[in-house]
C-alpha positions as CSV (number, residue, x, y, z in Angstrom):
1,X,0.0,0.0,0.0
2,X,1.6,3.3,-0.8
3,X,1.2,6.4,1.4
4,X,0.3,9.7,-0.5
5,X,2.1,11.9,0.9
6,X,5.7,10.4,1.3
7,X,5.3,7.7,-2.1
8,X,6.5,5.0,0.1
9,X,4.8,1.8,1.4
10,X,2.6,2.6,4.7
11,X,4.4,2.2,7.2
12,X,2.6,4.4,9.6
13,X,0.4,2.1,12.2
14,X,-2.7,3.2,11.3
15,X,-1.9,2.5,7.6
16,X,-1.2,-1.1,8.3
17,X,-3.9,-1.4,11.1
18,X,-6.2,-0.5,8.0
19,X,-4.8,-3.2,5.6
20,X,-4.6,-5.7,8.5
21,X,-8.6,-5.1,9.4
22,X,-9.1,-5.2,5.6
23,X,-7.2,-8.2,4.9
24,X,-9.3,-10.2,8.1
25,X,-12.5,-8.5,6.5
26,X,-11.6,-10.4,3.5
27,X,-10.9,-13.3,4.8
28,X,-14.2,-13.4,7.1
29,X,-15.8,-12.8,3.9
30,X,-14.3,-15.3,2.0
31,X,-14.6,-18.3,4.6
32,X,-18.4,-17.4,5.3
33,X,-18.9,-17.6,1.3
34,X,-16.9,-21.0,0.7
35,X,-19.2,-22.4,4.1
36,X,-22.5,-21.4,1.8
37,X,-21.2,-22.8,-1.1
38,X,-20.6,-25.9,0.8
39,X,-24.3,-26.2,2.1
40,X,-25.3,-24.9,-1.7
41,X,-23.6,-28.8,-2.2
42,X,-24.7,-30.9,0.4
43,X,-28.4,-29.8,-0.5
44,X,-27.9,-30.5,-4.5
45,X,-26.6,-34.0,-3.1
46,X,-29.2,-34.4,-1.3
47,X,-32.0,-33.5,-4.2
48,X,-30.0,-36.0,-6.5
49,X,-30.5,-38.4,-3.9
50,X,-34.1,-37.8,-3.3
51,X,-35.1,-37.6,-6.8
52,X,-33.7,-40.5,-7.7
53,X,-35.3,-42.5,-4.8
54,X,-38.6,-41.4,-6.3
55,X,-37.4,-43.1,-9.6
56,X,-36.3,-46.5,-8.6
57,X,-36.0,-48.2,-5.5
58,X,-32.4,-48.6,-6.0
59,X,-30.4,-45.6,-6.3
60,X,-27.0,-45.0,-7.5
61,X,-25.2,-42.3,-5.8
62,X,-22.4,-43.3,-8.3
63,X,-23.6,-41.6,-11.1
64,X,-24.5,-38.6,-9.1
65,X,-22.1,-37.6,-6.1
66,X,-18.6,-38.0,-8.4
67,X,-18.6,-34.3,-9.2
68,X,-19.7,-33.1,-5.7
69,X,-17.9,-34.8,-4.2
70,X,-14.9,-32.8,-5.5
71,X,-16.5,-29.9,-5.2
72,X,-17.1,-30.2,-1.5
73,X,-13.3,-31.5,-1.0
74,X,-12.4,-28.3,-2.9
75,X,-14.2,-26.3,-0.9
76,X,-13.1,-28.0,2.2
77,X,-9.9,-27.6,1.7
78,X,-10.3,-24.4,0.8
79,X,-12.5,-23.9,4.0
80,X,-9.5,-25.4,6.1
81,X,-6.5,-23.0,4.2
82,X,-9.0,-19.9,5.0
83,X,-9.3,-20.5,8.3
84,X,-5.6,-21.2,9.2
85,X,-4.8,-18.1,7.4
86,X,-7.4,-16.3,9.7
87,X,-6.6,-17.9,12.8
88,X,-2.5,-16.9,11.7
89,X,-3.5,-13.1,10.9
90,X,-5.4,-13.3,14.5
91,X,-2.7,-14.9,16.5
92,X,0.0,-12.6,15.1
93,X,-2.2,-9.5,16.8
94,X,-3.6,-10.8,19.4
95,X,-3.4,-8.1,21.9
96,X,-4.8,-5.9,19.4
97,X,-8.0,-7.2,18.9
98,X,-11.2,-8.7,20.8
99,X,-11.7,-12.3,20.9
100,X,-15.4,-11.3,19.9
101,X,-14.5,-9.5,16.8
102,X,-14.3,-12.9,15.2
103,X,-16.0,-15.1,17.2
104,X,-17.8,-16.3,14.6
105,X,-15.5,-17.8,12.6
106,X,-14.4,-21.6,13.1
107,X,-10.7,-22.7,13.1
């Protein structure tokens, strides 16, 4: 980030308070998007599932699941890096901020 009025990266604490909080905000963001995604998944899997129950009485999960499947270990692991990313942004300021700020998100 470069500061207007010396052309230099910020190096002035409120400057990097600013892109810390905005980089957090981001990542909040981010992890609470992948986690709908996720249920966005589990709830096509389970509308394969039930509409092909209604079909047959044998169902073939198979045929279905393969591509969710990956999706949901995409998004898992994406899920998992997001959140250790957070939890190392948090850790590294620890004193600086209040364990409620982001007691929402999930390590």
């Amino acid at each position: 980030m470069q500061n207007p009025q010396r052309g230099s990266i910020a190096d002035q604490p409120d400057d990097r308070n600013d892109a810390y909080q905005s980089v957090v905000s981001d990542l909040v963001s981010l992890i609470e998007h992948v986690q709908a995604s996720l249920l966005l998944v589990e709830r096509a899997i389970a509308r394969e599932a039930s509409a092909g129950s209604q079909e047959a009485d044998i169902i073939v999960l198979d045929d279905v699941t393969p591509p969710f499947v990956k999706a949901t270990a995409a998004l898992n692991a994406c899920d998992t890096n997001l959140a250790i990313a957070l939890r190392a942004l948090l850790d590294s300021k620890a004193p600086e901020h209040h364990p409620s700020d982001h007691a929402r998100i999930s390590a």
